[in-house]
C-alpha positions in Angstrom: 25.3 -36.3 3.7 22.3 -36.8 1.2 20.7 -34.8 -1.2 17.5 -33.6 -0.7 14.8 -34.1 -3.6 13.8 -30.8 -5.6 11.4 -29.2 -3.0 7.8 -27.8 -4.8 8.6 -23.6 -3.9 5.6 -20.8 -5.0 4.0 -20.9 -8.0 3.3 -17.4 -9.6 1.2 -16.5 -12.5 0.3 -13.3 -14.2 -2.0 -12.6 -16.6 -3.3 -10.8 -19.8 -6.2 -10.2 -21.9 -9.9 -8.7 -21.3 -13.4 -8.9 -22.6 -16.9 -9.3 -21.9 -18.4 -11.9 -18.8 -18.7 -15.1 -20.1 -21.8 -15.6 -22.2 -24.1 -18.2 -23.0 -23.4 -21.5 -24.5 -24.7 -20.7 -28.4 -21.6 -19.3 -29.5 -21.8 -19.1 -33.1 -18.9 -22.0 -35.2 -18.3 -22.5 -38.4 -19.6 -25.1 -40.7 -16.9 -25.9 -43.0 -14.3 -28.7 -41.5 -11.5 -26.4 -39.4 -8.1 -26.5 -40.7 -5.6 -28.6 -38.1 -3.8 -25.7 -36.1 -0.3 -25.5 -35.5 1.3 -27.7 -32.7 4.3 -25.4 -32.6 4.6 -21.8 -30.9 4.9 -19.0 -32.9 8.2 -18.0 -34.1 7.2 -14.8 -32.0 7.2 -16.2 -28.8 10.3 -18.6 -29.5 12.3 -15.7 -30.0 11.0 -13.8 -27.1 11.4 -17.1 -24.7 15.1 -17.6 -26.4 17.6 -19.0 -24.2 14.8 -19.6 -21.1 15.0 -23.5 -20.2 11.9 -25.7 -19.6 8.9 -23.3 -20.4 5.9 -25.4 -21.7 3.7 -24.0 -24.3 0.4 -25.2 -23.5 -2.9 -24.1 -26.2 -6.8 -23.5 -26.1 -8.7 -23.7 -29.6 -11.4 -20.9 -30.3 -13.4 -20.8 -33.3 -15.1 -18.0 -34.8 -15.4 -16.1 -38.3 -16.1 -12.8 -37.2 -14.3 -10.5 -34.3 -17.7 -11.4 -32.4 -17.7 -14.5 -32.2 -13.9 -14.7 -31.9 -14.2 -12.4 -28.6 -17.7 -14.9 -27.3 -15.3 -18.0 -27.8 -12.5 -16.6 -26.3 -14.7 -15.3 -22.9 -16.3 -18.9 -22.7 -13.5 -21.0 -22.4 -10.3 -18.9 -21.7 -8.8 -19.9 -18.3 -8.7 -17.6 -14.9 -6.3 -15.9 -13.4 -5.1 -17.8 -9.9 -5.3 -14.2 -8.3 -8.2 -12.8 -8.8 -10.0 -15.5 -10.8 -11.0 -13.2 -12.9 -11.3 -14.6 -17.0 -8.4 -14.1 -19.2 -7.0 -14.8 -22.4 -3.3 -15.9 -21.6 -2.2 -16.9 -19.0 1.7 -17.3 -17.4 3.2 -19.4 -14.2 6.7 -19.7 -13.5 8.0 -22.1 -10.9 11.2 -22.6 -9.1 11.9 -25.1 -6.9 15.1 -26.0 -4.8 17.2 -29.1 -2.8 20.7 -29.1 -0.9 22.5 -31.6 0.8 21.1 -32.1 4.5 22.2 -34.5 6.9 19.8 -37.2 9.3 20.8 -35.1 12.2 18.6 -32.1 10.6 22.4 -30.4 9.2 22.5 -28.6 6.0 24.8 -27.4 3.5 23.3 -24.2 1.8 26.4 -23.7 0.2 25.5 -26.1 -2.2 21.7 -25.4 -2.4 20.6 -25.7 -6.1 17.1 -24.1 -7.7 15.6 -25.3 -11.1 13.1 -22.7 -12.8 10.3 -24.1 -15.1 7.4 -22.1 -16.8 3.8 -22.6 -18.5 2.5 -19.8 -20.8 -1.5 -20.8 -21.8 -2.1 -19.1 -24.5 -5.1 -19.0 -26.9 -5.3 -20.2 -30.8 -7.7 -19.9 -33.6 -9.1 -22.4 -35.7 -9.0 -20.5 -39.0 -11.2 -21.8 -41.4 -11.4 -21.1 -45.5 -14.8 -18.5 -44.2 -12.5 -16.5 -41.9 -12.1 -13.4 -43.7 -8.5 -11.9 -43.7 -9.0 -8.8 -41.8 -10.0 -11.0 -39.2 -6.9 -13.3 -39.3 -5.0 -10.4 -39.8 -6.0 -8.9 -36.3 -6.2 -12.0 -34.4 -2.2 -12.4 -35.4 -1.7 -8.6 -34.0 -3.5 -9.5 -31.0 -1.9 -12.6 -30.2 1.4 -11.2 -30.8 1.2 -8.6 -28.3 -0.4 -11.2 -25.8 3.1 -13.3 -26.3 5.3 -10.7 -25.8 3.3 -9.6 -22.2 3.5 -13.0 -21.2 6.8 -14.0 -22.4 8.0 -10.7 -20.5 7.0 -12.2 -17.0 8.8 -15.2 -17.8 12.2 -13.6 -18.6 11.8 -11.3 -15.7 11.5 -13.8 -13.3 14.2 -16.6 -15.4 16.9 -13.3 -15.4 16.4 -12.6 -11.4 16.0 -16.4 -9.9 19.8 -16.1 -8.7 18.1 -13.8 -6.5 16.3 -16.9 -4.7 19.4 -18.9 -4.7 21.4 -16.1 -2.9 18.1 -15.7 -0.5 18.7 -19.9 0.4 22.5 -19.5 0.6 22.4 -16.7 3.2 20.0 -18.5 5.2 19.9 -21.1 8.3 18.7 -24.8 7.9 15.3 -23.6 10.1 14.9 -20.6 7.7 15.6 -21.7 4.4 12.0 -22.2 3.1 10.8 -19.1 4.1 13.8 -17.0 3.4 13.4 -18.5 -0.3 9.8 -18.3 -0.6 10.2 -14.5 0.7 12.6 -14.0 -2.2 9.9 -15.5 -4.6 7.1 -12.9 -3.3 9.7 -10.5 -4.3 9.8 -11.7 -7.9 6.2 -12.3 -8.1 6.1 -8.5 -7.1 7.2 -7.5 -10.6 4.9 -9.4 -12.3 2.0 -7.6 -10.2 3.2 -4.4 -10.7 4.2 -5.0 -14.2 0.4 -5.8 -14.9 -0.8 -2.9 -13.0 1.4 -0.5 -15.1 0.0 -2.2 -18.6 -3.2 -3.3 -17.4 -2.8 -7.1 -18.1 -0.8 -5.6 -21.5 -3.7 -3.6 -22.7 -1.3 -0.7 -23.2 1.2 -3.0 -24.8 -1.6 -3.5 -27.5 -3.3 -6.9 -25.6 -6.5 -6.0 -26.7 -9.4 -8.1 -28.6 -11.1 -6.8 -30.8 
């Protein structure tokens, strides 16, 4: 028998965060030199992703001094969500993938069918600057506190309930494996749909800029 490479399953990604269409490109900066931002995730989001294996913390820079501008940055470069491609501020995708022994003969062994779950949260990060006034700092770190703990919730959601996939491939057939797994993923991916729904994209958890 040989082992089967890790086999690419669904990719699902939820998203948070609202505001205005896109505007223009004269978004108002800042003159004075920006301060190098942190490379690290907040201790925030650590703590909410504790224990989770492979999630990758990726970052988008907006500059701005005033909650204006903040908000103009953030609707001119923020990413869009895969399902609706609609603009948002943050952005998560979790992944899992799966292999098990199979055979040249087209055999299986689901019994030993393994999954590995990875995850990418894309979340936004301003470039404070000695003219950003504290107030504003102040409620960008409330806001972007509230979008790590929406996002991070998808992740653990889906990280806590991925034995459900593995179950879903070890109950199956060598024919119906794939789709018996990617079924099990649509059901995960359900929660995050519904979870969004129910906070609107975390507005009700507090997600909201300015």
């Amino acid at each position: 028998m040989r082992l089967a490479l890790f086999l690419p399953a669904l990719l699902l990604a939820a998203a948070c965060g609202q505001g205005d269409p896109a505007p223009a490109d004269n978004i108002s900066r800042p003159t004075a030199q920006p301060a190098a931002p942190l490379a690290a995730p907040a201790q925030s989001l650590q703590a909410s992703l504790a224990g989770i294996t492979n999630v990758d913390i990726q970052y988008y820079d907006v500059s701005g001094n005033s909650l204006f501008e903040i908000r103009r940055a953030l609707n001119r470069v923020r990413p869009r969500d895969p399902n609706d491609g609609l603009g948002v501020d943050a952005l998560a995708g979790w992944y899992i993938e799966w292999r098990w022994p199979s055979g040249a003969d087209g055999s299986c062994d689901l019994s030993r069918a393994e999954i590995r779950f990875s995850a990418t949260i894309r979340m936004p990060r301003l470039v404070e600057t000695p003219q950003t006034p504290p107030a504003v700092r102040m409620r960008w770190r409330t806001y972007v506190a509230a979008l790590e703990r929406h996002e991070a919730t998808h992740v653990r959601h889906a990280w806590e309930n991925r034995q459900i996939v593995l179950d879903a491939l070890r109950a199956s057939s060598c024919a119906n494996a794939v789709r018996d797994g990617q079924a099990a993923i649509r059901r995960l991916g359900q929660h995050d749909r519904d979870y969004d729904q129910r906070t609107r994209h975390g507005l009700t958890e507090g997600a909201h800029f300015p």
